[in-house]
C-alpha positions as CSV (number, residue, x, y, z in Angstrom):
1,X,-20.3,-20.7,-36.6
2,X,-17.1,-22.9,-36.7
3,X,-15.1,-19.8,-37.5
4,X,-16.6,-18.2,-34.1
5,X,-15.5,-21.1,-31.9
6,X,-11.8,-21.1,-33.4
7,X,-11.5,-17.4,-31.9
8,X,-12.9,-18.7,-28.4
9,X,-10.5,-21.3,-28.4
10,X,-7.8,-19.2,-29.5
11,X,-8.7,-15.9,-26.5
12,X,-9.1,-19.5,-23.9
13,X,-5.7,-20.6,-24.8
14,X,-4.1,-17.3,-25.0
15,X,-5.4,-16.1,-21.2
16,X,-4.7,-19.8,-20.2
17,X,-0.8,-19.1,-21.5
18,X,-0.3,-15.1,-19.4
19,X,-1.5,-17.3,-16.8
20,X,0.6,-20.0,-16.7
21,X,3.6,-18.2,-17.7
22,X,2.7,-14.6,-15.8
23,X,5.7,-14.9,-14.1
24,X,8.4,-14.7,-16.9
25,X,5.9,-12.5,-19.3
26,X,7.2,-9.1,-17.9
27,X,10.0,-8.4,-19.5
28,X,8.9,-9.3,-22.7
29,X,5.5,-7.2,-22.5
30,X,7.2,-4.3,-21.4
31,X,9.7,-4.4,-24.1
32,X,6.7,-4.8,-26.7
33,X,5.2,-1.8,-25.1
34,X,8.6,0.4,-25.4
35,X,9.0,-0.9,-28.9
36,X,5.8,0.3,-30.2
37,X,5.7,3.8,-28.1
38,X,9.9,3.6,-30.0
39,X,8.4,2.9,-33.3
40,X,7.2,6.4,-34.5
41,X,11.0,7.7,-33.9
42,X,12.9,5.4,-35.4
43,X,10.3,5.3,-38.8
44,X,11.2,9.1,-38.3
45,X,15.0,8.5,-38.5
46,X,14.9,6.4,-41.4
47,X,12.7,8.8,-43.4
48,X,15.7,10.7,-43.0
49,X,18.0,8.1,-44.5
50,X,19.1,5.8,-41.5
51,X,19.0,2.1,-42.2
52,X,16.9,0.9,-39.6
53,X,19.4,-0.6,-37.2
54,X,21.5,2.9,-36.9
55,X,18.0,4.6,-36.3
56,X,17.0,2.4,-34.0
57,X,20.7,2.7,-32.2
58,X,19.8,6.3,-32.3
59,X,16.5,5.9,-30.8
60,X,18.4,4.5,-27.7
61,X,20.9,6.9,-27.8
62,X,18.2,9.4,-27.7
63,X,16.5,8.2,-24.6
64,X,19.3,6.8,-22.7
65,X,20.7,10.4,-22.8
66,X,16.8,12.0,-21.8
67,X,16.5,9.8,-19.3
68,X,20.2,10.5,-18.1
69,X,19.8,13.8,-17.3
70,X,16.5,13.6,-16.0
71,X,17.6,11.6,-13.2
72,X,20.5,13.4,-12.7
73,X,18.5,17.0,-12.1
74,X,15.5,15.8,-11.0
75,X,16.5,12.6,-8.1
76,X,18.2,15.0,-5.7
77,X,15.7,18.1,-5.9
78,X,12.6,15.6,-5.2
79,X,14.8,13.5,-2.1
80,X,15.7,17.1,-1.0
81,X,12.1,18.2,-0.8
82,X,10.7,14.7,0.6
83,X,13.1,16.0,3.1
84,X,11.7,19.1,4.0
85,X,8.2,17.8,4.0
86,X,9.4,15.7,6.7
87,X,10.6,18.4,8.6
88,X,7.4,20.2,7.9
89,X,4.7,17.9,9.2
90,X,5.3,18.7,12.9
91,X,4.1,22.5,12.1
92,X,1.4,20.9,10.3
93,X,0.2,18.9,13.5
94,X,1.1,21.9,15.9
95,X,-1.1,24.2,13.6
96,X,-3.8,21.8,13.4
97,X,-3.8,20.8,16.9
98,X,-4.2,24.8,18.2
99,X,-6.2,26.6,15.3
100,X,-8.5,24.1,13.5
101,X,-9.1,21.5,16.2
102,X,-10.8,24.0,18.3
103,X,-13.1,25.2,15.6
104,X,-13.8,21.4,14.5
105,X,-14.5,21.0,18.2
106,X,-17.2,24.1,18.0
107,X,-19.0,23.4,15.1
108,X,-19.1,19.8,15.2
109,X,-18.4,18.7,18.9
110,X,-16.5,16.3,17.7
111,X,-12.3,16.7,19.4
112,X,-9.7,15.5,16.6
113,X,-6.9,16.4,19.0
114,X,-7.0,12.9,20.6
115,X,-7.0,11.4,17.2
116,X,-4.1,13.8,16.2
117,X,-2.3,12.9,18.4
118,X,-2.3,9.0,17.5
119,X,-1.4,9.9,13.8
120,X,1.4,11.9,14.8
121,X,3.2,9.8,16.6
122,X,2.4,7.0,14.3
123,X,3.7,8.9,11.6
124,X,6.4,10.0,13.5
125,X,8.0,6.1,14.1
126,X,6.8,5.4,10.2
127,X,8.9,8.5,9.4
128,X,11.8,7.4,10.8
129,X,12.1,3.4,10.6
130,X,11.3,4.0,7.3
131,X,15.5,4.4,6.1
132,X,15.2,0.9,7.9
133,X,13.0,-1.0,6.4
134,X,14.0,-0.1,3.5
135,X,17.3,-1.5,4.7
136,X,15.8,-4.5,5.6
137,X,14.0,-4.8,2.4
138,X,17.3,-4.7,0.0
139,X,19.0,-7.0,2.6
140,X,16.2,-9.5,2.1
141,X,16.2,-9.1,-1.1
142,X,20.2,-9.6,-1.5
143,X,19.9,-12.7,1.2
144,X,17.7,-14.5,-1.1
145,X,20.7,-14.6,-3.8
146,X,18.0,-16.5,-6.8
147,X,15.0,-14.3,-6.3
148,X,17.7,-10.6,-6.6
149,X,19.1,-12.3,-9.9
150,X,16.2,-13.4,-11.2
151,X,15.0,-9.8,-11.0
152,X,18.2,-8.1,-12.1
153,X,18.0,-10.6,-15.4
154,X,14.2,-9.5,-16.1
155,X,14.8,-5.8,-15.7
156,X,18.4,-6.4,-17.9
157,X,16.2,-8.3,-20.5
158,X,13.6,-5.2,-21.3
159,X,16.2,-2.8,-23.0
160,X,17.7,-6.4,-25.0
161,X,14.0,-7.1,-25.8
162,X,12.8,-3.8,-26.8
163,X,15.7,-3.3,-29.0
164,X,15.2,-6.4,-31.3
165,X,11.5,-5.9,-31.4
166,X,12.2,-2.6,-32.4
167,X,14.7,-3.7,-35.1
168,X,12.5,-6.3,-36.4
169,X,8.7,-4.3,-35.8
170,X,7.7,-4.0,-39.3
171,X,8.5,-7.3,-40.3
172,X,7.1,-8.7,-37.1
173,X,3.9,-7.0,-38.2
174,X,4.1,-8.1,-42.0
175,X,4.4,-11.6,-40.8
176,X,1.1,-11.8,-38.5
177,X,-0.8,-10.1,-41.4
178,X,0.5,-13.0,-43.4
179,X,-0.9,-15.4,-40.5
180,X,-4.8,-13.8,-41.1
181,X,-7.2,-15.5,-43.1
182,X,-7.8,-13.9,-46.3
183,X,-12.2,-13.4,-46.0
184,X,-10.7,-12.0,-42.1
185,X,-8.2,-9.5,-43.6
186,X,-10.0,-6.7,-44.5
187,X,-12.3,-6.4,-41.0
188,X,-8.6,-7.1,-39.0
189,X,-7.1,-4.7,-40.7
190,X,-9.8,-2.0,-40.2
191,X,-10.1,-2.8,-36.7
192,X,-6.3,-2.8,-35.9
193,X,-6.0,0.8,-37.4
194,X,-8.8,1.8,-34.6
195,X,-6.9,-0.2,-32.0
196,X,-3.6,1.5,-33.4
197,X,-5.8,4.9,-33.1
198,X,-6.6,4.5,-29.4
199,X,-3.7,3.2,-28.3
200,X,-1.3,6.0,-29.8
201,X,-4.0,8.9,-28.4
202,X,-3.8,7.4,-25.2
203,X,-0.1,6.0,-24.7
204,X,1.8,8.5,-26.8
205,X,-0.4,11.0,-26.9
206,X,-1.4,11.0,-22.7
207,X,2.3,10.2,-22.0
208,X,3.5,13.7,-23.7
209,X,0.7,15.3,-21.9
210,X,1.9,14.0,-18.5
211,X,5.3,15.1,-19.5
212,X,4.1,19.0,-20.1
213,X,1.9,19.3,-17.7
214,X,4.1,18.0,-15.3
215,X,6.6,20.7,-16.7
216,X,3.9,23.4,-16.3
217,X,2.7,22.5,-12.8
218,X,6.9,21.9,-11.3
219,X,8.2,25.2,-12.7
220,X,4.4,27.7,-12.2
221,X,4.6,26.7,-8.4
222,X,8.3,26.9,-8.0
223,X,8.4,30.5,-9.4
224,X,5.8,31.4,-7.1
225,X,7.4,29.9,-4.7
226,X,5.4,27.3,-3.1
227,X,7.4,24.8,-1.0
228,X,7.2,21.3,-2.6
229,X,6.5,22.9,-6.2
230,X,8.5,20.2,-7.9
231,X,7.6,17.6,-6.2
232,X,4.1,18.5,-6.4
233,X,4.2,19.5,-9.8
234,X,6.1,15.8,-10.5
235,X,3.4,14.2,-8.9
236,X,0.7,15.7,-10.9
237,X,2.1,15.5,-14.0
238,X,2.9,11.3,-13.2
239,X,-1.0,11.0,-12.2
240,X,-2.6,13.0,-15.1
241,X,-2.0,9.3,-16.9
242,X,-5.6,9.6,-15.9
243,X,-6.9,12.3,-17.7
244,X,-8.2,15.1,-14.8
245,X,-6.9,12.9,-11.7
246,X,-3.4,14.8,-11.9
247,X,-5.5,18.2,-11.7
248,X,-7.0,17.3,-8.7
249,X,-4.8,15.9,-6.7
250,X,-2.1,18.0,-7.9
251,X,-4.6,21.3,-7.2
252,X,-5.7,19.9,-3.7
253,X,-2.4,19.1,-2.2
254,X,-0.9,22.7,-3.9
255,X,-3.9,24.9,-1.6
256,X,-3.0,22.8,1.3
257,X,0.6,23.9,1.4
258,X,0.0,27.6,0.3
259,X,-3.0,27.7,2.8
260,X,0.3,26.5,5.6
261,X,2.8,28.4,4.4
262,X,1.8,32.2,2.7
263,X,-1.4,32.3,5.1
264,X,-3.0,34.7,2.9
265,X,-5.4,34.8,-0.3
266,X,-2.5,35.8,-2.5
267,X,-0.9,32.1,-2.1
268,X,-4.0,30.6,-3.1
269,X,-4.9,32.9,-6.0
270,X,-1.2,31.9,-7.3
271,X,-2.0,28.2,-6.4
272,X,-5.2,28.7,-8.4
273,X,-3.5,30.4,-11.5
274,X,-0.9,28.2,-12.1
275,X,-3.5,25.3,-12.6
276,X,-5.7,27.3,-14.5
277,X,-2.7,28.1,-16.7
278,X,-1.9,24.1,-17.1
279,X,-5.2,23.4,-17.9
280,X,-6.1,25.7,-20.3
281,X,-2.6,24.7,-21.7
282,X,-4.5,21.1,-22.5
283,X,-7.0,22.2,-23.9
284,X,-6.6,24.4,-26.1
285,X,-2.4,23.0,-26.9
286,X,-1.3,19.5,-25.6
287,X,-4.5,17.9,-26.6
288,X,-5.7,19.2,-30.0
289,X,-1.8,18.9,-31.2
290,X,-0.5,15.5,-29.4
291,X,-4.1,13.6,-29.1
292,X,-5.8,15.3,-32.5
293,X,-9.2,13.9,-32.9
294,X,-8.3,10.4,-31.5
295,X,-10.4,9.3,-28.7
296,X,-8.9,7.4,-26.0
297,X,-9.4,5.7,-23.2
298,X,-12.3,7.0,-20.4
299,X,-10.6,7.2,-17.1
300,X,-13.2,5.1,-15.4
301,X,-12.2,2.1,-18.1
302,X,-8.4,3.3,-17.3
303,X,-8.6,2.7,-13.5
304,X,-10.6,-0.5,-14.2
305,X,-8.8,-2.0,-16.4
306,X,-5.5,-1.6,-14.4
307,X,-7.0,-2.7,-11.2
308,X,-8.1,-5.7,-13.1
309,X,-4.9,-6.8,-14.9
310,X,-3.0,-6.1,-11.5
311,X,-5.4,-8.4,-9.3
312,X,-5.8,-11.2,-12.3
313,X,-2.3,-11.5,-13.2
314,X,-0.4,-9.0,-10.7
315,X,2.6,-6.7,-12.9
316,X,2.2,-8.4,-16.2
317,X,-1.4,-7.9,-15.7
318,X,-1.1,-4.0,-15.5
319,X,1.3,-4.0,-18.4
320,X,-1.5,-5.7,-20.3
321,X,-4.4,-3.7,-19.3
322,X,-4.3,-0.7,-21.0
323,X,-3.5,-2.5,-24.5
324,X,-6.2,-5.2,-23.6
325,X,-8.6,-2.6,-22.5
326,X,-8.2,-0.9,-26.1
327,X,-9.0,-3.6,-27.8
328,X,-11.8,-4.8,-26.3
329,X,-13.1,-1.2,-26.1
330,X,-12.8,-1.0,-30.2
331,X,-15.0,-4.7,-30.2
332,X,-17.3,-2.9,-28.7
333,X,-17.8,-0.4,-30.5
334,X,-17.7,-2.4,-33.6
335,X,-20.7,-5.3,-32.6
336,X,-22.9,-2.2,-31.1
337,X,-22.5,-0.2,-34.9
338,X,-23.3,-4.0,-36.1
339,X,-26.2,-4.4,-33.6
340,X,-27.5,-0.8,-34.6
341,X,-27.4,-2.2,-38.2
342,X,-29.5,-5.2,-38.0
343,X,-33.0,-5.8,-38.4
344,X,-33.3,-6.3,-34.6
345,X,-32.5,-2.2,-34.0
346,X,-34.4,-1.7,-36.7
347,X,-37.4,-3.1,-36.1
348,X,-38.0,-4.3,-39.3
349,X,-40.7,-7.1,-39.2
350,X,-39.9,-10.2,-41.2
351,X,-42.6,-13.4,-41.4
352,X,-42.7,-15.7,-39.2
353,X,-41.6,-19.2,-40.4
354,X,-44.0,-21.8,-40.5
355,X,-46.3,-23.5,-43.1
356,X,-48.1,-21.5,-46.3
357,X,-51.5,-20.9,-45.0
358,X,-54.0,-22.2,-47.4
359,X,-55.3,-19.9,-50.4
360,X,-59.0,-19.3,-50.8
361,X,-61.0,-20.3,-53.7
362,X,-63.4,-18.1,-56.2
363,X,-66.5,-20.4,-56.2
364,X,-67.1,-18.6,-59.5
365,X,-63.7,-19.2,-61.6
366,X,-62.8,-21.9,-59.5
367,X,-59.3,-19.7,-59.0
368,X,-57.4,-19.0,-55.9
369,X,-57.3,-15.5,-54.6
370,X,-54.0,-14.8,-53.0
């Protein structure tokens, strides 16, 4: 019972401490983050002979140069077509205002044109300040000279942070294994491996999957020519962090455009086949090879958790929710196979406590018959 309160106090003072110190936690959380998503690589460069701090130099090298030429290709394509769609919405309103309106009016009795018409222009004035408030933003920013360079440092110190972690992750690790008690060691360690499990098939695993289906979705709907493809495509790939969100969205906002600008079934059907073609992509590729067997997250869990960590203890809060939300997910799991173990599940019947009822005497032997 003792031990049980020395793990309260310990989860009390440790929320009490992201709390207190929420403000200055980000950088350090997000560079434990990158460090473990790193960790895999740079264990794979040394397997390879490396000492660890030239593989984990290469391991920057590596993603400094992915990361590089991402923004470099993929920056002015998405501005351009943020552009367009810009340029686009007025057709939008124009179509809506003559074709569907009308039938919305007949079938419903209900007229949207009045109501169109306030979103438009609304949108219209958002459309254009928009250059200028983000203006205004950066100039508030760089007027309040402590709040831009307290920023810049936190965002400097994630690389600095990730790369010592990263040098230093095994270790790191050997020396809070040291820390556990010894009758604790072999439950911690067999419920870290199933937080290790969930949080690799969810984080590395999900992240890779974002990253091909994002692939997938960009290039199927460029080639067939859909305006907004990659940005579209971008956009899905960025929300399938929740596992079937990115479909939907992506799918829904794809039939939209092709429904605007091919006006026929053929756009749609295309629409239709390049998301059919992602999907069956994940199933049958991404997942079984980059998730395995692993189970992660649910996406109901995902979008709580997140919300959660953001409103408790705003961006260190969402940094910590997925991890957090692991952990406590494997707990779970853990006390219900305990609960489904005991007597109580069970249903076994044990005596009741209390005083020895009295034995009863053979008049004959004078011996007590149980």
């Amino acid at each position: 019972m003792r031990n049980s309160w020395w793990g309260v106090v310990f989860l009390v003072l440790l929320v009490g401490f992201v709390y207190l110190l929420e403000s200055i936690l980000m950088p350090f959380i997000a560079g434990m983050i990158l460090a473990y998503l790193a960790d895999p690589l740079a264990n794979r460069f040394q397997g390879w002979g490396m000492k660890r701090p030239v593989a984990v130099c290469s391991v920057f090298l590596v993603l400094t140069l992915l990361l590089t030429v991402a923004l470099l290709i993929l920056i002015p394509l998405i501005v351009s077509q943020i552009k367009q769609l810009g340029e686009a919405l007025p057709g939008i309103f124009t179509w809506v205002e003559n074709r569907l309106a009308p039938q919305v009016l007949d079938w419903t009795g209900y007229d949207v044109r009045s109501e169109l018409g306030n979103l438009q222009a609304t949108l219209a004035e958002n459309w254009r300040d928009a250059g200028g408030y983000l203006a205004q933003a950066l100039g508030q920013i760089g007027r309040s000279g402590a709040a831009f360079a307290t920023w810049i440092t936190y965002v400097a110190l994630i690389p600095v942070v990730t790369f010592y972690l990263l040098l230093d992750w095994d270790r790191l690790l050997a020396n809070i294994v040291g820390l556990v008690p010894r009758h604790w060691l072999a439950d911690t360690a067999r419920l870290a491996r199933r937080c290790d499990e969930v949080l690799a098939a969810f984080l590395r695993g999900q992240l890779l999957v974002m990253l091909c289906l994002g692939v997938i979705y960009a290039v199927g709907l460029t080639v067939i020519g859909l305006n907004f493809g990659l940005l579209i495509g971008v956009v899905s790939g960025l929300v399938s962090i929740v596992p079937f969100l990115g479909f939907i969205v992506g799918l829904g906002v794809a039939l939209v455009v092709a429904f605007f600008q091919f006006e026929s079934w053929w756009g749609l059907v295309g629409v239709l086949a390049v998301f059919s073609v992602g999907q069956v992509a994940e199933s049958v590729v991404l997942q079984p090879k980059l998730l395995g067997d692993k189970i992660g997250l649910h996406p109901v869990a995902v979008i709580f958790a997140v919300l959660a960590g953001g409103s408790l203890f705003g961006l260190t809060g969402v940094l910590l929710a997925l991890p957090a939300a692991a952990v406590i997910m494997v707990l779970l799991r853990e006390v219900i196979e305990r609960y489904k173990k005991s007597e109580l599940y069970a249903g076994v019947e044990r005596p009741m406590d209390g005083p020895a009822l009295p034995h009863r005497l053979d008049h004959d032997t004078d011996r007590e018959i149980p």
